[in-house]
C-alpha positions as CSV (number, residue, x, y, z in Angstrom):
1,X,-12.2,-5.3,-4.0
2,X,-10.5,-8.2,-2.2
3,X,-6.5,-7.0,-1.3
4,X,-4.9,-10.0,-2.9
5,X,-7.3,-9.1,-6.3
6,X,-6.0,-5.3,-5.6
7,X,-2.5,-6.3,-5.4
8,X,-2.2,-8.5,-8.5
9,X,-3.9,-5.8,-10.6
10,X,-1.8,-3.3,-8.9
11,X,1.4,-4.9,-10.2
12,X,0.5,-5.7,-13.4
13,X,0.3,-1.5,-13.7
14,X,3.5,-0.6,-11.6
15,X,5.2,-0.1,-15.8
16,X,2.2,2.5,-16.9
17,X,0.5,5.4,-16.1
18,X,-2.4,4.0,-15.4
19,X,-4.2,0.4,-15.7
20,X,-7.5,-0.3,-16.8
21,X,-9.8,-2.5,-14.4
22,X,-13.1,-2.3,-15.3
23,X,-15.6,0.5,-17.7
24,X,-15.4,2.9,-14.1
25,X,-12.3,2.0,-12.6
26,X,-8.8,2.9,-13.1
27,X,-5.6,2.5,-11.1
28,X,-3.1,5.9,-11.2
29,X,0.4,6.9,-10.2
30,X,3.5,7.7,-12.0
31,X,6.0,4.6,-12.5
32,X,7.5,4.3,-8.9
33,X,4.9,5.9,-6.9
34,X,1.9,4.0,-4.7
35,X,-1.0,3.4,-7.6
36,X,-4.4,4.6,-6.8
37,X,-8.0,3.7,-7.5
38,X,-9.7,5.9,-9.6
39,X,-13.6,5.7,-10.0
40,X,-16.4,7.1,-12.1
41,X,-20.0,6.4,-11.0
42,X,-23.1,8.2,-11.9
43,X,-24.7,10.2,-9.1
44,X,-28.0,8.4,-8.4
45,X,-30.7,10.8,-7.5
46,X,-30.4,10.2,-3.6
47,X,-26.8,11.8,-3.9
48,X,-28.4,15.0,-5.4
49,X,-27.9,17.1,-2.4
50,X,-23.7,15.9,-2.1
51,X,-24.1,16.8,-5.8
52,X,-25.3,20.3,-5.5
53,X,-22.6,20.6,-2.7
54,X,-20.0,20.0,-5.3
55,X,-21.6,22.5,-7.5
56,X,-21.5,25.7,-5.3
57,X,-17.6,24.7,-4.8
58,X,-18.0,25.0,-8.9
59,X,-19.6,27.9,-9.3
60,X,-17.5,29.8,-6.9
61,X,-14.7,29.2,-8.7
62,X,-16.3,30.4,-11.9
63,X,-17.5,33.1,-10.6
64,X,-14.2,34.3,-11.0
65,X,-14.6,34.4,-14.3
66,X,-18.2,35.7,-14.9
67,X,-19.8,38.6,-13.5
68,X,-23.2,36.8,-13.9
69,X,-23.0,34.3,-11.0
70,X,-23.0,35.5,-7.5
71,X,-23.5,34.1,-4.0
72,X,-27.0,33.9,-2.6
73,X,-27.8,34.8,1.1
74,X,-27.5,32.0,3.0
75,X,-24.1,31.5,1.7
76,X,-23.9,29.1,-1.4
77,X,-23.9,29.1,-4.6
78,X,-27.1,27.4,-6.2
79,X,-27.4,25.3,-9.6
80,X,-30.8,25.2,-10.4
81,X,-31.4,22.8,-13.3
82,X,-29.5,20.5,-10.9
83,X,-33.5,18.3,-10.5
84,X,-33.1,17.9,-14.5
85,X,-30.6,15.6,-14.0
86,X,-32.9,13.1,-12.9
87,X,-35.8,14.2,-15.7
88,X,-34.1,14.7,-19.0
89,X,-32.8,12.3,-20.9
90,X,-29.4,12.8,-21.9
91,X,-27.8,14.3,-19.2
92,X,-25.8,12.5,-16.9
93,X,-23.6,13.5,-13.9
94,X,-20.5,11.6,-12.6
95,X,-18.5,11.5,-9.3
96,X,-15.1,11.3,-9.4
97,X,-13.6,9.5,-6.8
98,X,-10.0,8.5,-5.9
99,X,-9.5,5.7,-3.5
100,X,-13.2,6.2,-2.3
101,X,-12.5,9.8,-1.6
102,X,-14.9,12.3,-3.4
103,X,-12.9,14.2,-5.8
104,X,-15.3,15.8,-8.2
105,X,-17.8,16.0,-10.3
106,X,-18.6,16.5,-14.3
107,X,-21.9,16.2,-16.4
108,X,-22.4,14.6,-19.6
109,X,-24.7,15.5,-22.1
110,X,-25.7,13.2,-24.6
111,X,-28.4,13.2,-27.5
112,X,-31.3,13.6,-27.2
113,X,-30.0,16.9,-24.5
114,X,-27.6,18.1,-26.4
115,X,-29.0,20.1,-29.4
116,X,-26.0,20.5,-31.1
117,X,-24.3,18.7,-34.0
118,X,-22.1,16.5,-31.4
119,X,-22.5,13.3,-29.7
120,X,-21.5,14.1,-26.4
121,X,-20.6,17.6,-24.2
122,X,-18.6,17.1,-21.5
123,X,-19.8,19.6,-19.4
124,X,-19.5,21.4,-15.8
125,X,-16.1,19.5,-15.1
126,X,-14.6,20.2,-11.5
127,X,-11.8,18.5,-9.3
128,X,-11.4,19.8,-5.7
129,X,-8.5,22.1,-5.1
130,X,-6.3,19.5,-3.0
131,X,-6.7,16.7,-5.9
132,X,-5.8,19.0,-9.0
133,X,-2.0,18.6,-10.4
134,X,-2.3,14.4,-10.0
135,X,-3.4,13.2,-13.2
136,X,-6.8,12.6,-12.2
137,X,-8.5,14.8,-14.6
138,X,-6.7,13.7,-17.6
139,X,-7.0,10.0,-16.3
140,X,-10.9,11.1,-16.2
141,X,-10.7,12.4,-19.8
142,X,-9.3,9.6,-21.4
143,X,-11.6,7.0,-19.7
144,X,-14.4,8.6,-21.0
145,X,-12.8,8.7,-24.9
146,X,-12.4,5.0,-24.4
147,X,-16.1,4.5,-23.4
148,X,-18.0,6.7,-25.8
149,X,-16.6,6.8,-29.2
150,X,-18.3,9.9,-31.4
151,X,-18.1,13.6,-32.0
152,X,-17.5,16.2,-28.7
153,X,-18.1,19.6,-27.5
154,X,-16.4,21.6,-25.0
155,X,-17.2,24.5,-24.0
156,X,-14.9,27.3,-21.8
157,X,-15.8,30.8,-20.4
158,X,-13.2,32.8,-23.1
159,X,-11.7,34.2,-19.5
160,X,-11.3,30.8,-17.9
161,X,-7.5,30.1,-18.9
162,X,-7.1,27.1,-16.8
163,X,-10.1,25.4,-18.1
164,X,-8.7,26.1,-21.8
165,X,-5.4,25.4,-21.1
166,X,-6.4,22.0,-19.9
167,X,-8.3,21.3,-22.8
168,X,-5.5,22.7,-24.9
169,X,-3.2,19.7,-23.0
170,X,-5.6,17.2,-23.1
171,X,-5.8,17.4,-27.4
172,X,-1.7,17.4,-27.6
173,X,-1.6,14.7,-25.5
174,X,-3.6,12.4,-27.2
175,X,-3.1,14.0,-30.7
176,X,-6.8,15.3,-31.4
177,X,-7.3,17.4,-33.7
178,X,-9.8,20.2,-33.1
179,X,-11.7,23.1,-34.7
180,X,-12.4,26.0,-32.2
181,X,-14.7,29.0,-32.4
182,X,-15.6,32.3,-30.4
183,X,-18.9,32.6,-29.8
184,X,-21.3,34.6,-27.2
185,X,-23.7,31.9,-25.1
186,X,-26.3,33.8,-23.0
187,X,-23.9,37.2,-23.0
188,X,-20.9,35.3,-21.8
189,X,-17.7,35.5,-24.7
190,X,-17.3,31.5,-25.0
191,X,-15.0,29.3,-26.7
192,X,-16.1,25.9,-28.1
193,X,-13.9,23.0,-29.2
194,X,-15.4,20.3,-31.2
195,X,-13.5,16.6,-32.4
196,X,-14.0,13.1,-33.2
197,X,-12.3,10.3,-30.8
């Protein structure tokens, strides 16, 4: 983006949270501090392997609260299915960048994937230790509720507290009103969350 472009659009924002530029750009920062670019691409097939990169930083961290994942022997943790992403219709992974900086990663699921009574599952979300606490995963959130009207799903390991408390922010914030259930997925105690935006 050309700096006198950047600069204009920056100061429209310097009043708000955030300013929308575009369906995968966003500029954050609290009122008073230097405003950042926030974009959401899809990960094209030839960024698989940064992908999967981002996914054994996932795992490991929710391997703290599952006994079922574990590290292999060379090191990393591995997400199989990762090759569907590319196959099945319906599933569709993001990066999450701020000011061209990888920040994470999440995975959408869409019909005809998701075989459940939901449009969309936001699924596998994950921001990188030194970016969490800046807004960028609520930012993240909202964008996509502005992009894709229709019924959700999300879905937190019962022993995950951060993810749930996150969640549990995300619907006051924005007033959403939610039904949540306990449920066992593949022997894992689960909690699911389901709305309209």
């Amino acid at each position: 983006m050309k700096k006198e472009l950047f600069d204009y659009l920056s100061s429209l924002c310097l009043k708000h949270f955030y300013c929308k530029l575009s369906q995968k750009t966003l500029m954050i920062g609290k009122e008073g501090d230097e405003l950042r670019m926030l974009t959401i691409e899809k990960v094209p097939k030839s960024q698989a392997g940064v992908l999967q990169n981002l996914y054994s930083l996932y795992l490991h961290d929710l391997s703290a609260y599952t006994p079922s994942l574990d590290i292999r022997e060379d090191g990393a943790f591995h997400f199989e299915e990762l090759p569907l992403f590319w196959k099945v219709e319906g599933l569709s992974p993001y990066f999450i960048k701020v000011d061209d900086k990888l920040t994470g990663f999440f995975l959408l699921l869409e019909q005809p994937a998701l075989q459940q009574e939901a449009d969309y599952c936001i699924n596998d979300f994950f921001i990188l230790n030194k970016y969490r606490k800046q807004g960028i995963a609520s930012e993240t959130v909202k964008d996509i509720f502005s992009h894709r009207k229709g019924t959700y799903m999300i879905i937190e390991l019962a022993g995950n507290k951060r993810a749930i408390s996150f969640w549990k922010h995300i619907y006051e914030s924005l007033h959403i009103s939610f039904q949540e259930k306990k449920i066992e997925l593949d022997g894992e105690p689960t909690l699911i969350q389901t709305f309209s935006v």
